[in-house]
Structures are given as C-alpha cells and as structure tokens.
Z-matrix of the N, CA and C atoms (Angstrom, degrees):
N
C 1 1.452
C 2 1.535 1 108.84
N 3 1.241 2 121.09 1 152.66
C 4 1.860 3 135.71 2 -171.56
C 5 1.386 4 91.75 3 -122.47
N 6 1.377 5 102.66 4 159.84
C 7 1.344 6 118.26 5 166.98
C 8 1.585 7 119.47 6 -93.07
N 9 1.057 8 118.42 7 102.13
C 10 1.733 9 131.62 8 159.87
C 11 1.034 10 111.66 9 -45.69
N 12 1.332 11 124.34 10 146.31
C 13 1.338 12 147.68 11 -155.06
C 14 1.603 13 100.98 12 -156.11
N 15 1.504 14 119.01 13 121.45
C 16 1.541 15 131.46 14 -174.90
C 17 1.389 16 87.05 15 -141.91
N 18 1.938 17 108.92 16 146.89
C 19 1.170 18 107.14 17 129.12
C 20 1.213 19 125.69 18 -69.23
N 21 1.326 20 119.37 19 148.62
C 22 1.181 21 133.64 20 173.10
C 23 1.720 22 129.36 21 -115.00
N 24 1.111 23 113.78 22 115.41
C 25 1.307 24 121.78 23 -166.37
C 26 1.497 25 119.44 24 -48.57
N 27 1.797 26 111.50 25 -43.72
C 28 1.350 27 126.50 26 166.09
C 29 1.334 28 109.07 27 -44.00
N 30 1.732 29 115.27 28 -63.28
C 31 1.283 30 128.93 29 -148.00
C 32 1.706 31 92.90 30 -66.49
N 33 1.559 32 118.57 31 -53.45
C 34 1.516 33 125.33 32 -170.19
C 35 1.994 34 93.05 33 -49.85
N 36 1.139 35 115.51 34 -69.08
C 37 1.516 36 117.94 35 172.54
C 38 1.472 37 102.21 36 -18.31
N 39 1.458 38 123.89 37 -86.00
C 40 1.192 39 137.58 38 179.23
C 41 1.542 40 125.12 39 -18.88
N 42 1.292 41 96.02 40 -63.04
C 43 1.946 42 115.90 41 167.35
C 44 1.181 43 103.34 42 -57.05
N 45 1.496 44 135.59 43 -48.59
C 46 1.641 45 140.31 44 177.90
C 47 1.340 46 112.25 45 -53.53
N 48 1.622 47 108.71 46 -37.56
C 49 1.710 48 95.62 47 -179.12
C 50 1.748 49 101.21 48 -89.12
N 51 1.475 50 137.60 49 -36.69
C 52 0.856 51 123.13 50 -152.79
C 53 1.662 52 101.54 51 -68.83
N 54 1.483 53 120.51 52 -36.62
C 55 1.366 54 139.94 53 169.66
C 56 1.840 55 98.21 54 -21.89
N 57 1.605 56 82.96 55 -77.76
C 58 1.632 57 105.13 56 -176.02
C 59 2.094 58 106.93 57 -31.94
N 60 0.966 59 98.54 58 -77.15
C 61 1.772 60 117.84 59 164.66
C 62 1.334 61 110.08 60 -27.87
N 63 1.395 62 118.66 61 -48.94
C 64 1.731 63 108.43 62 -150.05
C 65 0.872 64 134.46 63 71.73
N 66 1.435 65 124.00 64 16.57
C 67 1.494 66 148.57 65 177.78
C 68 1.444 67 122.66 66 -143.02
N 69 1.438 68 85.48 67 145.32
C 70 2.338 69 99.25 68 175.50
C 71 0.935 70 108.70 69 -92.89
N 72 0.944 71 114.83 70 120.15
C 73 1.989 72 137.90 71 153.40
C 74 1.763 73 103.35 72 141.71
N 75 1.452 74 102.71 73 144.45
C 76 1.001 75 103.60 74 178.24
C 77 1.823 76 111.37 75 -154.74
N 78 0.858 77 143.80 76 159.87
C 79 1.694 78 126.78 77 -158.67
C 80 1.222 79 103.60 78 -81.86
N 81 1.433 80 120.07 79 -15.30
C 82 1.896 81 111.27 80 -174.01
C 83 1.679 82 91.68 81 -86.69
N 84 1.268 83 138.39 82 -15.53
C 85 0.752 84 119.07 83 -157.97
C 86 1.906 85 125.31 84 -93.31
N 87 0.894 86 125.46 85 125.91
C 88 1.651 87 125.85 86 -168.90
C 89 1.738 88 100.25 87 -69.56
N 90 1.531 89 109.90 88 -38.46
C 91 1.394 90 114.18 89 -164.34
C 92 1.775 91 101.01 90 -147.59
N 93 1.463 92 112.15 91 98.73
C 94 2.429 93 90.86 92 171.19
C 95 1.652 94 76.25 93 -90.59
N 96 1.720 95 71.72 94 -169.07
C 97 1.712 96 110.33 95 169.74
C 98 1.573 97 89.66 96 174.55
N 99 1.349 98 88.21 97 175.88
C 100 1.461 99 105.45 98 178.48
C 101 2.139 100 91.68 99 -145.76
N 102 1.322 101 61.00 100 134.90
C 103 1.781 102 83.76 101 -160.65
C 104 1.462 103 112.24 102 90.93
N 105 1.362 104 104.47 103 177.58
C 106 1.677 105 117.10 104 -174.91
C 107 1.758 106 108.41 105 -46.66
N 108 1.539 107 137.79 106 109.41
C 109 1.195 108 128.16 107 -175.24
C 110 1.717 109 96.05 108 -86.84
N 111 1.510 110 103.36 109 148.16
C 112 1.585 111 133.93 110 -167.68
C 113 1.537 112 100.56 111 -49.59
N 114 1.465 113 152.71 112 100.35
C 115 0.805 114 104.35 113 174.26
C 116 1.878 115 134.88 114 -101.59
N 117 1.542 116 98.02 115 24.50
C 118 1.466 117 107.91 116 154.99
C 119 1.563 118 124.70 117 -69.39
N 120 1.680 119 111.60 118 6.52
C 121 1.640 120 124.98 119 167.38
C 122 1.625 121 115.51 120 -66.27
N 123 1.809 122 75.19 121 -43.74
C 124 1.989 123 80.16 122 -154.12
C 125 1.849 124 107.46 123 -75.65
N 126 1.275 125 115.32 124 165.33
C 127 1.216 126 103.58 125 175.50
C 128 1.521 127 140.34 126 -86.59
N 129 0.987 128 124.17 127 156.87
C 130 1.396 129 111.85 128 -176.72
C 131 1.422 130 154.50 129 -75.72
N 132 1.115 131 146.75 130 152.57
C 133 2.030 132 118.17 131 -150.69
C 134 1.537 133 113.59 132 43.50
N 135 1.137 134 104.04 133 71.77
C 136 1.595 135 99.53 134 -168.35
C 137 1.567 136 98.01 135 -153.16
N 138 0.860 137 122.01 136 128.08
C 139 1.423 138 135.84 137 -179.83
C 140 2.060 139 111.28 138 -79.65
N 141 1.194 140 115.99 139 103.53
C 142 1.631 141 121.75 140 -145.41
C 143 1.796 142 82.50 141 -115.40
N 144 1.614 143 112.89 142 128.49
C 145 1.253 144 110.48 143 151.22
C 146 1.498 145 106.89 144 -108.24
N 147 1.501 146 89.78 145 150.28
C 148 2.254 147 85.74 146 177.14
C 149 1.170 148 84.73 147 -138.05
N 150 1.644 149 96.96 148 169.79
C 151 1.259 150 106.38 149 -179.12
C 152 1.910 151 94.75 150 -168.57
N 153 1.258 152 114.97 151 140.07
C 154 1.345 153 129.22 152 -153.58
C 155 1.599 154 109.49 153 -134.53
N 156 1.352 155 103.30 154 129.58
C 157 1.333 156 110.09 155 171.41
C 158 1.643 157 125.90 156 -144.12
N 159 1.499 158 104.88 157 117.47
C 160 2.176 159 92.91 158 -156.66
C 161 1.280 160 83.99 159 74.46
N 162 1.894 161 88.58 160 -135.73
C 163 1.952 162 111.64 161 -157.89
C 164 1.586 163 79.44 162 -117.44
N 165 0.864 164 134.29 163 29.75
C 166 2.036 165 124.37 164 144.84
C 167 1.137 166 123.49 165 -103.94
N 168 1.762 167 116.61 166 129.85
C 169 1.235 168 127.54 167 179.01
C 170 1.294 169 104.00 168 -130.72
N 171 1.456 170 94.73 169 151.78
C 172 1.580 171 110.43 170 175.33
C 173 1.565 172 104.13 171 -136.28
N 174 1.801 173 105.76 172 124.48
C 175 1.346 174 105.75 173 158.82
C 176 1.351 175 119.22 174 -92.25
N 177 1.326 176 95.83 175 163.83
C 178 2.000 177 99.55 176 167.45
C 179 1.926 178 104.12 177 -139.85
N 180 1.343 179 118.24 178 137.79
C 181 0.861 180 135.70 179 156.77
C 182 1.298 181 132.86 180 -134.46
C-alpha cells in the first residue's frame, strides 16, 4: 500500500484560518507548518488530506 494524497476541503479551511491568525496549528490539523511541511514526518500507507493557504498547510490523517 502507498500513501494517497487528496486535497482536503477541511485541511484547505484549516490553512485559511491559520493564514487569517498568523499562526500554525490548528485542531483539524494532524500536522501545520508554514512553508513546505517535511514529508518524511507524515506516516506511511496512510491516506493524507492537505490543504494550503499562502505558505500555511495543514495535513490530516
């Protein structure tokens, strides 16, 4: 099994408020960052929604 990769509607939401804020982290989120997040973090065979806003991202798995 591979890991899938979706946008995710939550996660894009998520990045939209943290944007709004000026700050990373947000409760939907499994993983923010601001800028490109690592993706030797996230885990593997795992079905990942992201969602991006500016240079904030939020995953969810």
């Amino acid at each position: 099994m591979t890991t899938t990769w979706y946008t995710s509607p939550v996660a894009v939401a998520a990045a939209q408020r943290m944007a709004a804020a000026d700050t990373v982290g947000d409760p939907a989120c499994s993983m923010s960052a601001v800028g490109r997040p690592d993706p030797g973090l996230v885990p593997r065979d795992s079905r990942i929604g992201i969602g991006r806003h500016g240079s904030y991202w939020c995953l969810i798995w």
